[in-house]
DORODREN-931755 format. One line per 3 residues: number of its first residue (from 1); their letters; for each residue x negated, y, z of N, C-alpha, C, CB. Coordinates in pm, 1 decimal. Atoms other than C-alpha are relative to their C-alpha. Glycine has a CB too. Layout:
NUM> A> X,Y,Z,X,Y,Z,X,Y,Z,X,Y,Z  ...;
end
This chain:
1> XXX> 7.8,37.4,139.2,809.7,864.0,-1135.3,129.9,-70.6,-35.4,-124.2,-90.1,-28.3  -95.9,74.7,67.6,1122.8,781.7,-1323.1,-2.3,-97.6,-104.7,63.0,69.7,-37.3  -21.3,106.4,100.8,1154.2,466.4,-1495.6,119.3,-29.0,-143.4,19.4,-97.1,90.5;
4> XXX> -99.3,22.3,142.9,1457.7,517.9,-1696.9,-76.6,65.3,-147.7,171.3,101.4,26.5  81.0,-28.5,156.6,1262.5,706.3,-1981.5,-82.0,-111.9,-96.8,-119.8,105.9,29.8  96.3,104.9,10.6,1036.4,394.4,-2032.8,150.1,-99.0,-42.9,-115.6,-39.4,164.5;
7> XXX> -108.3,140.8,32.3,1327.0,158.0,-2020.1,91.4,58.0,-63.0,74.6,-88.9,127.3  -93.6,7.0,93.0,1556.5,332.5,-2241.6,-107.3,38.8,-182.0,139.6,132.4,62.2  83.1,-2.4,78.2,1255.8,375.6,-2485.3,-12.4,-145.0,-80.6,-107.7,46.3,69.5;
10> XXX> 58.2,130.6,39.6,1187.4,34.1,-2490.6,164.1,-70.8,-93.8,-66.8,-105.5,177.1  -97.4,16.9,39.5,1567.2,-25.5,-2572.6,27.3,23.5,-151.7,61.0,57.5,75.6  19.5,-79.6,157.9,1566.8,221.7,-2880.8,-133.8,-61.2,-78.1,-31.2,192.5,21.5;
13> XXX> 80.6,93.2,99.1,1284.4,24.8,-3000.3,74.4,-104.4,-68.6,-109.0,-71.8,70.2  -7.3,99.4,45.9,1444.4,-270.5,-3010.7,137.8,-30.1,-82.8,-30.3,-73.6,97.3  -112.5,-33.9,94.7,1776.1,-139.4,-3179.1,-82.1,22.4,-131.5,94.7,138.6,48.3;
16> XXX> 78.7,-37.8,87.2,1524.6,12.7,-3401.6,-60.2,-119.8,-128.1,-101.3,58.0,88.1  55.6,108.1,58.7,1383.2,-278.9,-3518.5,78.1,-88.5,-51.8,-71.4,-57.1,72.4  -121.1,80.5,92.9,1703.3,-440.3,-3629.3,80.0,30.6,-70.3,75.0,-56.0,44.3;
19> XXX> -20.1,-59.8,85.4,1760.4,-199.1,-3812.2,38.6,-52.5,-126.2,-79.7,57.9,0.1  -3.9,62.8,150.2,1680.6,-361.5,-4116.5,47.6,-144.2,-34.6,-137.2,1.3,-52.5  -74.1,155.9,11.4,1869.4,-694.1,-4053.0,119.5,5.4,4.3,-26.1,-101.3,102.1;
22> XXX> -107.7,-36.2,31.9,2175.9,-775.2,-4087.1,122.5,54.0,119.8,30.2,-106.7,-74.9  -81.7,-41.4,-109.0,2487.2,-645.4,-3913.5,36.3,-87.8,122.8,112.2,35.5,-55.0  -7.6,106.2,-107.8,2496.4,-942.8,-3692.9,-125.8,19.4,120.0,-14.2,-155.1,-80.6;
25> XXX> 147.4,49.3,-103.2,2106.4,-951.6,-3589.5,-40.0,206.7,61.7,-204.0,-110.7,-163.8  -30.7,-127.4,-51.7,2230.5,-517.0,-3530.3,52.5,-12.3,149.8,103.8,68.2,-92.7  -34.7,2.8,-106.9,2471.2,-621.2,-3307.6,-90.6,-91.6,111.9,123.9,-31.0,-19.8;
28> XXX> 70.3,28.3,-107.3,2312.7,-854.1,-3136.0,-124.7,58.0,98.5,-25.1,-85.2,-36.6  137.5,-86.9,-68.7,1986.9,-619.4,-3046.8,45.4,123.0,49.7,-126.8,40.9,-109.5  -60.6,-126.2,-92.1,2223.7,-360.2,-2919.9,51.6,-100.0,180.9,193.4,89.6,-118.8;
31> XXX> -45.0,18.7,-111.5,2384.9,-599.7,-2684.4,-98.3,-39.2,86.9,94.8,-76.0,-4.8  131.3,25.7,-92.9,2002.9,-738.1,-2570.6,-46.1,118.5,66.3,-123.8,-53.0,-80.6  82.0,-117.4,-50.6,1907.4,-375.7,-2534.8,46.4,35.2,114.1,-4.1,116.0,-81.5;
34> XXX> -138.3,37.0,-124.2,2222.9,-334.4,-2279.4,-73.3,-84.3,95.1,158.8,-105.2,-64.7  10.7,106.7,-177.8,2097.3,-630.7,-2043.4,-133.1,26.4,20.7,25.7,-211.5,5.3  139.8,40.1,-53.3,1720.0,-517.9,-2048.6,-29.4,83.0,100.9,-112.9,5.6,-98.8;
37> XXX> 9.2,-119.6,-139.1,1751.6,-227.8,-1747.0,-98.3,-85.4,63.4,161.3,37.9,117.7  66.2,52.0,-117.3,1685.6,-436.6,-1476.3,-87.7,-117.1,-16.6,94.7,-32.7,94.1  89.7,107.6,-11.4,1463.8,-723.3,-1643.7,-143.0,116.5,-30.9,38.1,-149.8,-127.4;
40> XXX> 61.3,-71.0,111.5,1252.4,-475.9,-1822.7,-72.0,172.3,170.4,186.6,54.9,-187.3  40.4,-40.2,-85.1,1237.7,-206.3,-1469.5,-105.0,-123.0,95.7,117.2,59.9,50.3  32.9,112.3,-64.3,1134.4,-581.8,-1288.7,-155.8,2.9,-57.7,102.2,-134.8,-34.8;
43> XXX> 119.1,-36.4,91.2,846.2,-551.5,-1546.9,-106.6,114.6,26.8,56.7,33.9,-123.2  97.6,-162.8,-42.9,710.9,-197.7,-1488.0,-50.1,16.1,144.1,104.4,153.1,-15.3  32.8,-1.4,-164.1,728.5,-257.5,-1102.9,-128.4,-93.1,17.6,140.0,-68.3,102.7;
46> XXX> 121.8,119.2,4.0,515.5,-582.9,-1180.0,-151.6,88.8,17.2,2.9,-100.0,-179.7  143.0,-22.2,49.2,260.4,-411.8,-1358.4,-91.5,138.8,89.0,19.5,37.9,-179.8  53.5,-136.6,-94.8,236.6,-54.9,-1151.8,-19.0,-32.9,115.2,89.7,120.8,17.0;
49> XXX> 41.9,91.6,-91.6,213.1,-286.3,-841.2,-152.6,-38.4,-37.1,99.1,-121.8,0.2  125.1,79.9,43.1,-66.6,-477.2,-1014.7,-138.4,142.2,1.8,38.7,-86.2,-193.6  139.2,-90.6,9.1,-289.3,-142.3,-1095.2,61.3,57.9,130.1,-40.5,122.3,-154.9;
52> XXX> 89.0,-47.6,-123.8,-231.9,3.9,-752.2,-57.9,-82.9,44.1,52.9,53.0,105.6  98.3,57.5,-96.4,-369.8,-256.7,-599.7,-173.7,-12.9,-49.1,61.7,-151.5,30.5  130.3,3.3,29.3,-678.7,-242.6,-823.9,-37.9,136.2,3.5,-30.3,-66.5,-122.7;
55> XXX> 80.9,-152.9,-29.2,-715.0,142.4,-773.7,-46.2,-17.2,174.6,137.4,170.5,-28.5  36.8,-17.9,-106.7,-686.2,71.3,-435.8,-150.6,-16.6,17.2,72.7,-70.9,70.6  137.4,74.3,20.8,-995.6,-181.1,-468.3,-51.9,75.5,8.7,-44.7,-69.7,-99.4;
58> XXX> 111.4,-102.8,37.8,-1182.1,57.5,-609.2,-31.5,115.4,69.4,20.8,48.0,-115.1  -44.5,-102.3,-78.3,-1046.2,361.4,-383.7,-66.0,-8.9,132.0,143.7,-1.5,10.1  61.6,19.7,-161.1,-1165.0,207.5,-40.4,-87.9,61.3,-0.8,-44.9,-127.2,60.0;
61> XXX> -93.7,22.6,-64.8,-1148.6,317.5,187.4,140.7,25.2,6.2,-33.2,23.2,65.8  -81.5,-23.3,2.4,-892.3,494.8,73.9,126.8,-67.7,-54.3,-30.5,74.0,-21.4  -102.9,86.8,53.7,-540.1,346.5,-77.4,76.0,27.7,-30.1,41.3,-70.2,40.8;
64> XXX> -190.7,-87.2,58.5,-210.7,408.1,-313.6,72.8,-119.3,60.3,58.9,22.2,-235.6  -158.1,112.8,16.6,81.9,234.2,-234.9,106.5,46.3,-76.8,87.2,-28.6,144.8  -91.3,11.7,100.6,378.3,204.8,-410.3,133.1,-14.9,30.6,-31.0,-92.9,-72.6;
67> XXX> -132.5,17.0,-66.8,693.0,279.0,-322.6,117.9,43.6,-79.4,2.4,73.9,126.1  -125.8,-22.2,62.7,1030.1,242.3,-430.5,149.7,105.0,56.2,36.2,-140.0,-8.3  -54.5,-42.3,-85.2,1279.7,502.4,-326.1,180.8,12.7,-116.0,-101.7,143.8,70.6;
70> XXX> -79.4,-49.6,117.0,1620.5,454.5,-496.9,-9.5,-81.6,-165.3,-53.0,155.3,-12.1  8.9,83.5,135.0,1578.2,394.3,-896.3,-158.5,67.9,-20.2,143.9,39.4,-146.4  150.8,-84.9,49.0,1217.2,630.9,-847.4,-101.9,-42.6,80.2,-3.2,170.7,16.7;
73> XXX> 150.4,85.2,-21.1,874.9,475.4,-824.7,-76.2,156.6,83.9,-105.2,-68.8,-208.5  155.0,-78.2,-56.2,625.5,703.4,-566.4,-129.9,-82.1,26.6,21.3,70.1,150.9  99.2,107.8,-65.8,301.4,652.0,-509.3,-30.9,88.3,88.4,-129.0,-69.6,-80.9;
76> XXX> 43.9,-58.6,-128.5,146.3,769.5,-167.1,-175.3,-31.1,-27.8,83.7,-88.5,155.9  139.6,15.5,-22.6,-218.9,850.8,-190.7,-67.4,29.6,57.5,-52.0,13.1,-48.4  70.6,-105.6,-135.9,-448.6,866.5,94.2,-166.4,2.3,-94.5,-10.1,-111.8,229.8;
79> XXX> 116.2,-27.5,54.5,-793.4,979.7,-19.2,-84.5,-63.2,90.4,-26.0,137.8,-23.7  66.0,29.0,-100.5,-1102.6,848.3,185.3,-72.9,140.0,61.4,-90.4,-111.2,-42.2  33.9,-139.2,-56.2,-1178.5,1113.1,417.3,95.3,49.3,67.2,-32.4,97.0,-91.4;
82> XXX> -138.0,-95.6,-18.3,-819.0,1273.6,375.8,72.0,-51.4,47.9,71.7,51.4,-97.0  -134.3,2.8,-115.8,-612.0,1121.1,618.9,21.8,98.5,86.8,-3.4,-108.2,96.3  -25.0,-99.1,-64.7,-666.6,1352.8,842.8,24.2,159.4,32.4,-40.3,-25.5,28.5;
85> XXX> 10.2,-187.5,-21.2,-611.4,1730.5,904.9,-121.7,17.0,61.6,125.1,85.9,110.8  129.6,-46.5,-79.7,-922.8,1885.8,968.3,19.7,38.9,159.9,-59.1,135.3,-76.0  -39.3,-26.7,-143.1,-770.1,2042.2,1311.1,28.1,-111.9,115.9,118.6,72.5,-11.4;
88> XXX> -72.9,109.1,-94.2,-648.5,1698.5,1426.8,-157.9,-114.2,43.6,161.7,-105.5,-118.9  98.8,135.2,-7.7,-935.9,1441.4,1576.5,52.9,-130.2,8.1,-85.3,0.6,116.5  15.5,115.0,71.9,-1015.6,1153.9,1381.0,28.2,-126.1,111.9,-152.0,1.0,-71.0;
91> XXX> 28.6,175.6,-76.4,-932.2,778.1,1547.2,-126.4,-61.4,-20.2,100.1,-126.2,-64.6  118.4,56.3,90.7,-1188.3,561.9,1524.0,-19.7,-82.6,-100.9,-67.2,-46.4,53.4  31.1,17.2,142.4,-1324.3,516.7,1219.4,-19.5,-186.0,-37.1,-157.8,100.1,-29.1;
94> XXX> 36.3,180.6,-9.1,-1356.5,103.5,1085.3,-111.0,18.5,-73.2,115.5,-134.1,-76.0  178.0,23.7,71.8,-1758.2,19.2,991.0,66.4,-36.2,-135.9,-133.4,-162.5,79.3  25.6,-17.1,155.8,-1781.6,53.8,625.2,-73.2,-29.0,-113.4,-12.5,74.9,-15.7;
97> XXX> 93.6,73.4,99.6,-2064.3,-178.8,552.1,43.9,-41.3,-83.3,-65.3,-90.2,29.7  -55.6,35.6,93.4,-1872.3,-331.1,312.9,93.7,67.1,-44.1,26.5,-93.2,11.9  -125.5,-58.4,46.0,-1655.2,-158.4,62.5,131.0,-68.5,-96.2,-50.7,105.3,-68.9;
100> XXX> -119.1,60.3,70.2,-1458.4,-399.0,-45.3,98.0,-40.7,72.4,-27.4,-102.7,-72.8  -103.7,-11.7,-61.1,-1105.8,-450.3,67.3,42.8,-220.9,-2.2,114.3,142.7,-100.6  -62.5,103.0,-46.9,-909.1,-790.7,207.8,155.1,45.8,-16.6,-50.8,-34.8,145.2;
103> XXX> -96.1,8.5,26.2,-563.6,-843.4,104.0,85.0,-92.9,150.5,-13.0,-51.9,-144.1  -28.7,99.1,-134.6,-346.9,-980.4,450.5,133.5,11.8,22.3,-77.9,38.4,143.5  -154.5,50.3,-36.2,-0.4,-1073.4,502.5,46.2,19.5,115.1,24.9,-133.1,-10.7;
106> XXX> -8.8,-72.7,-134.4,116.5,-892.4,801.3,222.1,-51.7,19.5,-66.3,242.2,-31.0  -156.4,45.4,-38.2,473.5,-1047.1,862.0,41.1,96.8,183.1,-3.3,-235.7,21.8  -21.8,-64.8,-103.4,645.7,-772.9,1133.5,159.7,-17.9,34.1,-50.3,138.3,-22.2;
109> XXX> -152.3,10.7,0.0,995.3,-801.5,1305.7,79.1,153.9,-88.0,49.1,-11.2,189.2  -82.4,-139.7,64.4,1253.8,-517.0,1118.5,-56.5,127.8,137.1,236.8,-34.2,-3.3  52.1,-76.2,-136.5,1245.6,-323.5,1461.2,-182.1,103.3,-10.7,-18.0,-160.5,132.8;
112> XXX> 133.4,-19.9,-6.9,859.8,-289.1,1465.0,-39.9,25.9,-123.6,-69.7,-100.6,55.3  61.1,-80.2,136.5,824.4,-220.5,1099.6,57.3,93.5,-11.0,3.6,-54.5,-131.5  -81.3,-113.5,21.3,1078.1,52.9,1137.8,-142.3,112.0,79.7,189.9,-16.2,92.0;
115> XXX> 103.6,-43.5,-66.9,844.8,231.4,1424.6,-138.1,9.7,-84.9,-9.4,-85.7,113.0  147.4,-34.2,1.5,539.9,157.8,1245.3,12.1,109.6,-139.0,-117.0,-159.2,-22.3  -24.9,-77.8,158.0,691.7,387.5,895.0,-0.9,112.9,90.3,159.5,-29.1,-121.9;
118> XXX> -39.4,-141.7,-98.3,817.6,673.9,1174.1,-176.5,36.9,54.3,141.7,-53.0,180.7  138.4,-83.5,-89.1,413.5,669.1,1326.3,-58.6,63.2,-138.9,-147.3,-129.1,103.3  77.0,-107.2,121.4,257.6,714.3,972.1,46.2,48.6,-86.4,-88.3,-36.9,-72.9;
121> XXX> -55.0,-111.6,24.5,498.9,920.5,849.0,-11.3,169.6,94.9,123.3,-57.1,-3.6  34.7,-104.6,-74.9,452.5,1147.1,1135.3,-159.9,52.6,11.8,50.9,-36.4,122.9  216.1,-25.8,12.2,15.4,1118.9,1070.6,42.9,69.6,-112.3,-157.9,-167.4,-40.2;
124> XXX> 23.9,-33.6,168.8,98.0,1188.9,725.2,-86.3,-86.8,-56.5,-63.4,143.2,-36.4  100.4,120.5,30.1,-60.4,856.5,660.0,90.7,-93.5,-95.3,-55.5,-89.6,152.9  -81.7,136.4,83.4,61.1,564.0,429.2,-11.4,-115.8,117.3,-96.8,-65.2,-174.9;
127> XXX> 12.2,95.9,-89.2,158.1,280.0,587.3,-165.2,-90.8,-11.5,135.9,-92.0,-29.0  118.7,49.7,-36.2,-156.1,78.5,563.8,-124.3,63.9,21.1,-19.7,-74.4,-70.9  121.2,-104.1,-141.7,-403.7,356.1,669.7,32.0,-5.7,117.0,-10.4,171.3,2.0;
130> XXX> -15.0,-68.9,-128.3,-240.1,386.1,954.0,40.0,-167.6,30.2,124.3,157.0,25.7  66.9,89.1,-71.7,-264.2,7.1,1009.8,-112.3,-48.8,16.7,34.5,-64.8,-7.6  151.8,1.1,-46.4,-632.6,-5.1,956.8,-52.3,112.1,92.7,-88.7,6.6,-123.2;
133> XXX> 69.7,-47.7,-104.9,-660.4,259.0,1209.3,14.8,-40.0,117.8,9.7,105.6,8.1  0.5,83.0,-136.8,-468.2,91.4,1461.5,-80.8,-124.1,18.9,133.1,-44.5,28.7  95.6,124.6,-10.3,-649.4,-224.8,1397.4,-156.5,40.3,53.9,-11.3,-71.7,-159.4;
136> XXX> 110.5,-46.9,-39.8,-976.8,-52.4,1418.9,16.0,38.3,159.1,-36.8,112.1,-92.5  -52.1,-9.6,-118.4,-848.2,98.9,1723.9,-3.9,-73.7,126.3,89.7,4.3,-23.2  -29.5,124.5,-23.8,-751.3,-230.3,1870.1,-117.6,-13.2,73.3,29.1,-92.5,-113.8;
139> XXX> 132.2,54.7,-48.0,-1099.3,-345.4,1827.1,-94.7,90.5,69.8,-71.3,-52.7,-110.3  96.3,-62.7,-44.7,-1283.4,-58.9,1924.8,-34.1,-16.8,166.2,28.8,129.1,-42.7  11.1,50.9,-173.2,-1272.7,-135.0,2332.8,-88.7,-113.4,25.1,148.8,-55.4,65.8;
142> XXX> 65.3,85.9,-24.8,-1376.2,-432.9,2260.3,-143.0,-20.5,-51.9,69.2,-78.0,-21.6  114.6,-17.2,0.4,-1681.9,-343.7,2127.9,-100.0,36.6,59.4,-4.9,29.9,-46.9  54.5,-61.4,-95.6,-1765.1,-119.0,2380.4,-30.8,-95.1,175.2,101.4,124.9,0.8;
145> XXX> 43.7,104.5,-151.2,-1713.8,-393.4,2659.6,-101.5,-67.7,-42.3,115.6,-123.0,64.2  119.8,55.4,51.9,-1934.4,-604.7,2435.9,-152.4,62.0,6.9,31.0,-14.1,-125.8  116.0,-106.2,74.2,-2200.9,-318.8,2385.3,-49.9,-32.4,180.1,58.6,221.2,-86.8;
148> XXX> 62.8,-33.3,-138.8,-2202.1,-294.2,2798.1,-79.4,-143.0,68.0,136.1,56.8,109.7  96.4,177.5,-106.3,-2256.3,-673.5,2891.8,-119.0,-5.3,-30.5,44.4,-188.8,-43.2  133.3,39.2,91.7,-2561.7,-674.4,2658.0,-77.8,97.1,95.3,-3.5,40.9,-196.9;
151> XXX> 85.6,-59.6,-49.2,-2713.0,-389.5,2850.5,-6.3,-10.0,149.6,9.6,112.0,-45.8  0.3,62.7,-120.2,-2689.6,-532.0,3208.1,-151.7,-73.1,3.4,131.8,-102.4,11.1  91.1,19.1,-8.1,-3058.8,-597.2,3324.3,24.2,-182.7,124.3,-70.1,155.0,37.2;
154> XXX> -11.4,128.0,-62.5,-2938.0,-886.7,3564.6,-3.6,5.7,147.3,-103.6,-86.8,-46.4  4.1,-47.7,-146.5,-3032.3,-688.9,3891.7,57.8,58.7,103.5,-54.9,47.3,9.8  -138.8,-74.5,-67.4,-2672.8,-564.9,3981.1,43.2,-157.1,19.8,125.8,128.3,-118.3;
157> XXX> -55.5,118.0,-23.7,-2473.2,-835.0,4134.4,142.2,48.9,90.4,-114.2,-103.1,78.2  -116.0,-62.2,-93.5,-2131.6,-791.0,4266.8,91.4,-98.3,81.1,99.4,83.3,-90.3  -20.3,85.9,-101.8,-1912.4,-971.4,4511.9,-16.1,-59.1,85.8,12.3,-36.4,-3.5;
160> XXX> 35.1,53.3,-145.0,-1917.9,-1184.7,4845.7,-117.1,-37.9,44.7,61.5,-99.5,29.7  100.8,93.3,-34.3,-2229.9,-1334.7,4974.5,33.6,-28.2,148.1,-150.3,56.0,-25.6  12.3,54.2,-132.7,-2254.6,-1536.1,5289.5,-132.9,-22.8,63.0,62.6,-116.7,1.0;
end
């Protein structure tokens, strides 16, 4: 999505509008229109930031992000379901009792955030699908060790006796 259409729109408005004043309050709304690029793009990023994150909300499990490449806004949308290629088997999946999403501050060295764009670029994943699968991931072992202690009757015993 290109932003210059929007921001030179908004410009020609505001020439527009001084139209009818005098040649002073002309010039001056030409030279404001001039400095509003980059306050005025700062703006649009705000707000298209602001609604992905509430489509996301709503989207879970699935999620847009928002990415800047250059002077052009993408968004990356994983669908819930559609991460995967049907041919490829699924990771495991994160429980879904709840569909509402947590917002989390993941501070990574450069290094390790480079690697983690190259893995879900290569899934065909957005970056944060493809850290709620590793996370899920993560945990899944440990559920399964959990799942086993619980079913231990008490009548196995292992190690030395004297």
């Amino acid at each position: 999505m290109e932003l210059g259409p929007y921001v030179n729109d908004l410009q020609r408005q505001l020439v527009d509008a001084a139209e009818n004043g005098t040649d002073d309050t002309r010039a001056v709304a030409e030279r404001l229109a001039a400095g509003l690029d980059a306050a005025t793009r700062l703006v649009l990023l705000d707000a298209l930031s602001a609604a992905v994150g509430e489509i996301t909300r709503d989207l879970a499990p699935g999620s847009v992000d928002l990415r800047l490449r250059g002077r052009e806004v993408e968004f990356v949308v994983a669908a819930p379901g559609a991460d995967v290629a049907a041919d490829e088997p699924s990771g495991p999946a994160p429980e879904l009792d709840d569909v509402s999403t947590s917002r989390t501050t993941l501070r990574l060295p450069d290094a390790l955030k480079a690697r983690v764009d190259e893995a879900a670029a290569a899934d065909g994943l957005s970056v944060n699908s493809w850290l709620v699968r590793a996370v899920a991931a993560a945990l899944q072992p440990r559920q399964r060790r959990a799942a086993q202690r619980t079913l231990r009757t008490g009548d196995s015993f292992t190690g030395w006796a004297r």
